[in-house]
C-alpha positions, 0 to 999 in steps of 0.5 A: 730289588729290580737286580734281582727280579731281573734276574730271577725272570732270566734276563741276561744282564744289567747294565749301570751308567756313571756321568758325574754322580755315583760310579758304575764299577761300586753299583755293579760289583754290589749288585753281583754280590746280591744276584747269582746269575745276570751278567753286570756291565759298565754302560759306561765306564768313563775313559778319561776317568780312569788309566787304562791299567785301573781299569784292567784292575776293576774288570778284572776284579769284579769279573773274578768276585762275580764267577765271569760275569762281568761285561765291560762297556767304555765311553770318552764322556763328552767334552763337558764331563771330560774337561770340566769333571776329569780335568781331560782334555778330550782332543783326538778321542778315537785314537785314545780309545783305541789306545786305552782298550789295547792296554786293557786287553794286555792287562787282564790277558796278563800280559806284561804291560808294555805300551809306546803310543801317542797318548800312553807311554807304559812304563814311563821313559828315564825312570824306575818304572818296569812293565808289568803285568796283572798280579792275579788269575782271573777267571777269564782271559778275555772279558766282553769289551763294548763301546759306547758310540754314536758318530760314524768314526765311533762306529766304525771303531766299535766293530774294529776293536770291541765285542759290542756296541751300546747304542742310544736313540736306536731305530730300527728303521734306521739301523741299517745305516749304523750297522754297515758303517759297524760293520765296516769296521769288523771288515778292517779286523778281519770279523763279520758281524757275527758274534758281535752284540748291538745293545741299544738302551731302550725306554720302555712304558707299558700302557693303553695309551701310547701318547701318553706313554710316550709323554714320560720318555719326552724329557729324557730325549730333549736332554739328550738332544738339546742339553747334553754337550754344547751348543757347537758340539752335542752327539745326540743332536748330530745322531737326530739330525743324521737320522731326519729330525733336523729341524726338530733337533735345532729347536729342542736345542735352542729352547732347552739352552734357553732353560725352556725346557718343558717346550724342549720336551714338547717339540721332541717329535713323537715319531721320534719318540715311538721310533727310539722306545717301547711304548703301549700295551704288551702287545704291541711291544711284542711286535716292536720287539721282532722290529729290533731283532729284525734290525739287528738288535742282540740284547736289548737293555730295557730302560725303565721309566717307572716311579717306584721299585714295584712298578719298574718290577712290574715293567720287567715282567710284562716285558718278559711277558712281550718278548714271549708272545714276540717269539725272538731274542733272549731277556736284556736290561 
């Protein structure tokens, strides 16, 4: 349903996410097949979950089911997903990522498959195995390639060898930083920042209120930052404190490890809050809105905090609602 009223208000794309649950490439290519415009992406496809070649495969495949509308987002997971779920060890993540996304971009340009890096060797060495290529024409050549990255190295290598970043806990009064060390990257290839698509997911809760509005995002941030990854290694808590919330990120950590949970959410800094989601009447989205085109956003994937279908629906209009009276940018969820 909200697919579909996306689509029928002219948003441009929505996106599904997989961790250890359902899997975006099933949610997406069903989705494509109720809806006749909206572009589909994977927020993220998970790079330990699948070989390179796989997923050419599905890309390539739900591009083709859905008339060229498929956008393929990729991700390493975390450590805990990488090893505990996918039985992966997650050493060296950025130099597998490189590797990974250069043999999905032989396979759906329907190159032969030849491949000697440090971790894939296609065809394996001293047995039957023969390079080969996609066994059929989809209907691009090239299909929209984004990375999901949150630490500097990330960064840099999402603007060196992807289409697109997707982004979590965007700032716009921090942006800057993030986009220069992109930015960097497009430098190594040779590209500018021209073309290239920023999609922060972004929460959004329309209301009078804006604390209280700001009330239902609490929980999702604190997970992020106290509970996704470990105590030595979690990416969103090393994000808040690059970003000025260090004392905040420690506490959130210590007292969601701890299972105290709803005093997590409560130390998660409303400033934080308001900076990172789109909060209050639809005014006052609007103006939050020209803040992130300002800083650099191209889409922007609403995240919708809703109880019900109707009322996420609802969400989806008054935001489009927002983005008119801003005046900037194109629809995103």
């Amino acid at each position: 349903m909200l697919a579909q009223e996306a689509d029928r208000l002219g948003y441009s794309v929505v996106w599904a996410a997989e961790a250890y649950g359902s899997d975006s490439p099933s949610i997406l290519a069903w989705i494509a097949g109720q809806t006749s415009r909206i572009d589909v992406g994977s927020a993220v496809m998970q790079i330990p979950a699948r070989t390179p070649a796989a997923t050419a495969m599905t890309a390539a495949t739900i591009d083709a089911c859905s008339g060229g509308r498929f956008r393929l987002g990729l991700g390493v997971s975390g450590p805990q997903v990488s090893e505990g779920w996918h039985g992966v060890r997650f050493a060296k993540p950025l130099a597998r990522t490189r590797e990974f996304v250069e043999i999905v971009k032989l396979a759906i340009g329907r190159q032969t498959v030849e491949f000697h890096g440090e971790h894939y060797e296609l065809p394996l060495p001293g047995g039957p195995g023969k390079a080969l290529r996609l066994s059929f024409h989809p209907p691009r050549e090239h299909i929209p390639i984004y990375l999901a990255a949150v630490g500097p190295k990330n960064l840099e290598l999402a603007g060196e060898i992807a289409d697109g970043w997707l982004a979590i806990f965007y700032s716009p009064e921090y942006a800057s930083e993030s986009l220069a060390t992109i930015a960097k990257g497009r430098g190594k290839a040779g590209l500018t920042l021209d073309g290239f698509d920023v999609v922060p997911s972004v929460p959004v809760v329309i209301g009078d209120d804006v604390e209280m509005c700001a009330e239902l995002v609490r929980h999702y941030a604190a997970l992020y930052i106290g509970g996704m990854g470990s105590r030595e290694k979690n990416f969103y808590n090393e994000l808040a404190v690059r970003m000025g919330y260090g004392e905040a990120a420690a506490k959130i950590q210590e007292l969601y490890l701890a299972k105290r949970r709803e005093e997590a959410a409560a130390a998660v800094p409303m400033d934080f809050i308001d900076q990172t989601s789109l909060l209050g009447p639809k005014e006052r989205v609007a103006a939050r809105l020209r803040d992130f085109a300002s800083a650099g956003v191209t889409t922007l994937c609403v995240s919708l905090f809703a109880p019900d279908p109707e009322s996420g629906a609802q969400t989806l209009r008054d935001v489009a609602d927002a983005l008119t009276l801003s005046g900037v940018g194109d629809l995103g969820e």
